[in-house]
N, C-alpha and C positions, 0 to 999 in steps of 0.2 A: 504494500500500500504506500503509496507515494505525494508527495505534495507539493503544490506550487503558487506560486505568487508572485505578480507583478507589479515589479516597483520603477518607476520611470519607463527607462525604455526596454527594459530588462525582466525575463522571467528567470524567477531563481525556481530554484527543483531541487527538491529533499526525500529523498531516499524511504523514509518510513521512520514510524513515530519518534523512537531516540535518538534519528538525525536532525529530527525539527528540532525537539527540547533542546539537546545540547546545543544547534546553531543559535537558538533562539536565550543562549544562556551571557548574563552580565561576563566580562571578560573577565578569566581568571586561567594561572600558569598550569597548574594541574588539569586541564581541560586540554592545554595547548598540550602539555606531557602527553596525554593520550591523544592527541591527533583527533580530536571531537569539538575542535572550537569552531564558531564560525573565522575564516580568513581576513575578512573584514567587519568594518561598524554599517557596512551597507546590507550586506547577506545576514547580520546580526536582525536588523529592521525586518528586512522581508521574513526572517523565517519569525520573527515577532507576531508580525502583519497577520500571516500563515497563522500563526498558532493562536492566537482573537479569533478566529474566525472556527476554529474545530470543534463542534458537540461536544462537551465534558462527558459524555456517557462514551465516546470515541476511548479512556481508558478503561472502558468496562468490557470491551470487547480485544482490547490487543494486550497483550501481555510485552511488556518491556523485556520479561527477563520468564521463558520459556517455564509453562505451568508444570509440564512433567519431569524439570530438573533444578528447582528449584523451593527448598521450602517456605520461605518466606513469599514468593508469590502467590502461592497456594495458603498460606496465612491472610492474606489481604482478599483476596479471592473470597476465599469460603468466609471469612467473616465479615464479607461490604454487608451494611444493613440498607437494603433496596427501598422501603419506607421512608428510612431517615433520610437517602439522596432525592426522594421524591420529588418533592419541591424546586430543588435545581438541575432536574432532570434533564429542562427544556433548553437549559442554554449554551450558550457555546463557553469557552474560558473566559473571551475577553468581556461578554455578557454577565459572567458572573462576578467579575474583577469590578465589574460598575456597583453589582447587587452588595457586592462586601462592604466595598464603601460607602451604599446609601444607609438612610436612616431603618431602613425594615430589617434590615442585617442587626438588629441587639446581642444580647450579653445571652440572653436563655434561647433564641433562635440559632445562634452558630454552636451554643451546646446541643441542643438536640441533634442539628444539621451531623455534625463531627462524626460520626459514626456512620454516617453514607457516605462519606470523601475519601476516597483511595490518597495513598501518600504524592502518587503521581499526578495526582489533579491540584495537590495542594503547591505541588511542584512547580506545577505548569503555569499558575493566577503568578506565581511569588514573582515569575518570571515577565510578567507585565507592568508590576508594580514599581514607582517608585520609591524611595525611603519613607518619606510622609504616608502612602498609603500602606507598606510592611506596618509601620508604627500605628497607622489610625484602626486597623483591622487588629490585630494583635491584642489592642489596648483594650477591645471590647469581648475580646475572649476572655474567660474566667473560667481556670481551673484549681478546684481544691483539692487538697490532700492533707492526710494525716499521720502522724505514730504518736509520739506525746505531745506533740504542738499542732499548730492548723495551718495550715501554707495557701499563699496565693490570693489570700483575702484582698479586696480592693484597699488600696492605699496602703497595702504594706511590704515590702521590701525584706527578703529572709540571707542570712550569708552563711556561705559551710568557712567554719575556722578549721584551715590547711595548717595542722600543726608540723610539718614535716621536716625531717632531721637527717641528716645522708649519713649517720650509725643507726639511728633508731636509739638516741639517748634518751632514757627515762626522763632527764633534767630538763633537756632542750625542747623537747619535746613538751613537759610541764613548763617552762616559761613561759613559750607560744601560746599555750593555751588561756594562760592567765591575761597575755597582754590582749590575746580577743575578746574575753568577754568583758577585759576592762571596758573596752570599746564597743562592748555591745553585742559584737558579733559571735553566732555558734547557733544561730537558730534553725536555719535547715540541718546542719549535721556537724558534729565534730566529727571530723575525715581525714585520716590520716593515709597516704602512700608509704606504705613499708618500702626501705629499702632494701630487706632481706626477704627470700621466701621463707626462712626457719617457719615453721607452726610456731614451734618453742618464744620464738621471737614475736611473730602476731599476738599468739598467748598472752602475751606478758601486756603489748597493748592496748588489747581488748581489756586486761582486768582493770589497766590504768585508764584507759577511758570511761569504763562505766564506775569505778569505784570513786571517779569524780562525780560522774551525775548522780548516782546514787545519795552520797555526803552530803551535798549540797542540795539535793531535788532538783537538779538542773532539767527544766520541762523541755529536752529534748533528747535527741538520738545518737549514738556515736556510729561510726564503721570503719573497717580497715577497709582499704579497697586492693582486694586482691583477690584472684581468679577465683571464679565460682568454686571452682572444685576444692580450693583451699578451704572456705566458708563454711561447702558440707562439713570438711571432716573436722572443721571448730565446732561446730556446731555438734556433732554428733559427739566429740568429746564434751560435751555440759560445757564450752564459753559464751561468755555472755554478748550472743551476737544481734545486733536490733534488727542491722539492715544489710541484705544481699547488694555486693555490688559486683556490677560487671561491664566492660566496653562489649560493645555490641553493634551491625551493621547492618547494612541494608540488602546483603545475599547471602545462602546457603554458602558459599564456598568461601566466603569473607568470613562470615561467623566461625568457618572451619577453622579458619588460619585464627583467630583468637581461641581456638578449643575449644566451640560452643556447639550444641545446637538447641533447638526449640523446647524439648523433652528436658535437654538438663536445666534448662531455666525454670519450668514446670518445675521439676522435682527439687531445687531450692527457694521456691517461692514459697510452696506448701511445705518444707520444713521450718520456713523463719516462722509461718503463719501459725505452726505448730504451738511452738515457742510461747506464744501468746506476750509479748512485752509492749505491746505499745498499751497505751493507758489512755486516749481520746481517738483513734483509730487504727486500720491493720494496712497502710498503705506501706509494705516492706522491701521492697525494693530500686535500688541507686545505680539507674544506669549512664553512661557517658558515651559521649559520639563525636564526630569530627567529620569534616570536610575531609576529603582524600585518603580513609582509611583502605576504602574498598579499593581505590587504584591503585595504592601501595600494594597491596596483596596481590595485583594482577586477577581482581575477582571483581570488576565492575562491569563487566559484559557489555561494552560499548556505552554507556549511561556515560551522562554527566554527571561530574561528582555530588552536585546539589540535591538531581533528581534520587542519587542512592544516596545520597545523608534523609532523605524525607522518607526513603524506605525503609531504614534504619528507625525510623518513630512509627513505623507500620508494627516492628517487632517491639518496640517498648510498649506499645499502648494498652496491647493484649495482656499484659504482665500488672497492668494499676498500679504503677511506683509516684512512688513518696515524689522521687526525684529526679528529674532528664537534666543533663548537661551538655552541652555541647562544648569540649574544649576548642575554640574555634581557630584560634594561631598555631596551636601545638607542634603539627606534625613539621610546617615549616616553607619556606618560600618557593617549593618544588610543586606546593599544591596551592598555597595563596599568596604570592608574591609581597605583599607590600602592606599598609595601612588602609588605604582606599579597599581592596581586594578582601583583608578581615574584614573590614568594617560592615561592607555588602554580604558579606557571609553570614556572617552574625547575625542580621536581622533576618535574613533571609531562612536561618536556622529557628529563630526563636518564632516566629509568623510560621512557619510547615507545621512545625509541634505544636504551638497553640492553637492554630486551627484545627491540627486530629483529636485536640483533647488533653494533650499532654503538660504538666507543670514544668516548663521549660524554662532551665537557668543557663545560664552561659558562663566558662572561664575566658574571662574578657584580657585576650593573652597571648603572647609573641615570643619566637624563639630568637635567638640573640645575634643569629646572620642572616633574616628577617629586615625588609628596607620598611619596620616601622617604629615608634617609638612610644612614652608615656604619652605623648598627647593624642595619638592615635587612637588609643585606649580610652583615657576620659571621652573619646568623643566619640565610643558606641557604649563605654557607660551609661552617659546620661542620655544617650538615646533609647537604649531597653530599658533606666529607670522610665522613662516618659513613655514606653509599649508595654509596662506592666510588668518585666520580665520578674519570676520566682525569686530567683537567687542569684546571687554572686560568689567571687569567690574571695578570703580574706584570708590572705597568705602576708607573714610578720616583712612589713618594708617592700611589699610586691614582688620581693622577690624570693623564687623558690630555689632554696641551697642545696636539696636534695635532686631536685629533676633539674635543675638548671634552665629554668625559662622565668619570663615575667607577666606577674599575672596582675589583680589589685589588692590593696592593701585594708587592713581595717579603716584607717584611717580614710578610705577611699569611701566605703560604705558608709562610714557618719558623713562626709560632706554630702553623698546621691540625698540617703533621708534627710538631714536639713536642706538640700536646693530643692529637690523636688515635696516634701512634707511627708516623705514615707515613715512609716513604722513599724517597728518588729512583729514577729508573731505573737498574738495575744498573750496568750501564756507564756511567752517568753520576756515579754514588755514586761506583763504582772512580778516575775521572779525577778528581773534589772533592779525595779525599782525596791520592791520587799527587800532587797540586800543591799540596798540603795548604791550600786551603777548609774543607775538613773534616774528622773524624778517622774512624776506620775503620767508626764505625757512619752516621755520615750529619751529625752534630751541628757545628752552627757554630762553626770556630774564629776565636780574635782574627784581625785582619787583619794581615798581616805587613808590615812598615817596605817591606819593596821584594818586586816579584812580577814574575815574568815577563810578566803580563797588564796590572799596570799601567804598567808601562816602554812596553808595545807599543801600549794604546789611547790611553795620554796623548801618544803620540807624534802622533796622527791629528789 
């Protein structure tokens, strides 16, 4: 199936459906890596042109990435809810790109809708949109989640405090965490990257993580984040695990190269559920994504990288997690070259997920031979603060010692909520202030001569 469109004096001609997407995709180097970009900003337009104009039901019938060799296809497949697409059945992308924008597109209409949108249709609008409309559409999706705090609420802003240490020192590891919640931050999750696989060594983290929330009733979550199969067998040893975390992508053969498939996710979601530890809901799972993982692995199947990052929240969404991240700089300038190229990504990540449904955070973040910099950063910060986005991330001085990239800082998340008036999670506000962090609306107070918290982590 082929397609075409004329633009001047010129008809351009596209191959079939993931030759339009990708031609039709914002320019980025990982696209160009793969030989999937369009050549020009001209053939960019028309395959645009081109793709406004296709029935959105046109991904109900083609399969991107082949039904009988793949299982994440066959995940989205067998779970579209035909009902819920009803209503946008009739239009084309670029038809429906107008309806997201208008006033009949609400906050409980694009919730219901979410659940009849393949990842590839959320793909395909993102790819029309400009920044203001990623940001106007985004900001009226609302998704909640749970485990002991409540995430995603309108007007509040959650961050994971990255205590991370390249030994995995009990100490450094307890200073970090004191300097976040001085700051406020720890409310989506204390989240720590081991730099060892030891169990022995997770072990040790897990009990220091929760033996802090427990002490103090800290109304949140902690996790290591390390490979599912790791999780099970903490898990089945009696440690104190809140939340499954795992990277995850948008094909069978991608998920393979991470050690996953569909079944083992299953069977460590229903063991955290097991568990039973969260205390105001059981959303227990923490997955993370990226732009250009699946073409790293050589398992993108001709896709542009965008359209398999939004298939990658095909396979989170089925799972009900706590929490989606998109590390969006991480991987590095082979797949988004520069500041301008994250910054588009970024939005363009946090608008797919929120559309499907998902509590989308983003690590708003760049690796260090990367042509971007901190202000690159602030300036798709307080563009997802102002599209609603979940979470951030809150790593000691934005920079991470252990992974060696840069992300943002606590200090970064108290200026987003004072510019823009956000606030922590409820119960998490409530406990700042009870141990007075901060005062009853959410505002950073001085730090007090002696604290229960720092008696206890200076002790470690």
């Amino acid at each position: 199936m082929g397609f075409a469109h004329t633009l001047g004096a010129r008809v351009w001609r596209f191959d079939d459906l993931k030759s339009l997407l990708a031609r039709a995709t914002p320019l980025r180097s990982g696209d160009q890596l793969a030989g999937v970009a369009a050549a020009t900003a001209e053939e960019r337009m028309a395959a645009r042109l081109a793709l406004a104009d296709l029935p959105l039901s046109t991904f109900l019938n083609e399969a991107l990435v082949p039904y009988e060799d793949d299982e994440v296809t066959r995940l989205i497949v067998d779970s579209h809810d035909a009902a819920a697409f009803a209503p946008v059945a009739h239009l084309t992308v670029g038809a429906f790109r107008d309806w997201l924008l208008s006033d009949a597109a609400g906050s409980a209409t694009l919730a219901a809708l979410a659940p009849g949108l393949t990842p590839e249709m959320a793909a395909a609008v993102s790819k029309l949109m400009r920044v203001q409309d990623l940001l106007l559409v985004a900001a009226k999706c609302r998704v909640t989640t749970a485990f002991r705090n409540t995430l995603g609420l309108p007007g509040r802003l959650a961050v994971r405090l990255q205590p991370n240490h390249p030994t995995d020192d009990a100490r450094g590891i307890a200073a970090s965490i004191l300097d976040g919640l001085m700051y406020g931050c720890g409310d989506a999750v204390i989240g720590i990257n081991p730099a060892s696989d030891s169990l022995a060594g997770m072990a040790t983290l897990l009990r220091l993580l929760d033996g802090v929330i427990q002490r103090h009733a800290i109304p949140t979550q902690a996790c290591v984040l390390t490979h599912v199969t790791n999780t099970l067998r903490l898990m089945e040893g009696g440690l104190p695990v809140d939340l499954v975390f795992q990277s995850i992508a948008g094909s069978e053969k991608a998920n393979a190269g991470f050690g996953i498939t569909l079944t083992l996710l299953r069977e460590a979601r229903d063991a955290a559920l097991a568990l039973r530890r969260g205390t105001v809901g059981a959303n227990v799972m923490y997955f993370e994504t990226g732009q250009g993982s699946a073409l790293s692995a050589g398992a993108h199947h001709g896709l542009d990288q965008q359209t398999m990052e939004a298939r990658a929240y095909g396979v989170a969404r089925t799972f009900s997690p706590l929490l989606v991240n998109t590390v969006v700089g991480f991987i590095g300038p082979e797949y988004l070259f520069d500041g301008r190229q994250i910054v588009r990504a970024g939005l363009e990540d946090h608008f797919c997920g929120k559309l499907l449904g998902l509590p989308m955070g983003c690590d708003i973040c760049y690796t260090n031979h990367a042509e971007a910099d901190a202000d690159d950063m602030d300036t798709l910060m307080t563009l997802l603060g102002a599209a609603g986005v979940t979470f951030i991330m809150g790593v000691p001085g934005a920079d991470d010692i252990m992974l060696n990239y840069q992300s943002t800082s606590f200090h970064d998340a108290a200026v987003l909520r004072r510019l823009l008036g956000l606030r922590h999670a409820p119960e998490f506000e409530a406990w700042l202030a009870r141990v007075g962090i901060t005062d009853a609306q959410g505002a950073l107070l001085p730090a007090p001569a002696r604290h229960a918290l720092l008696e206890d982590l200076s002790s470690r």
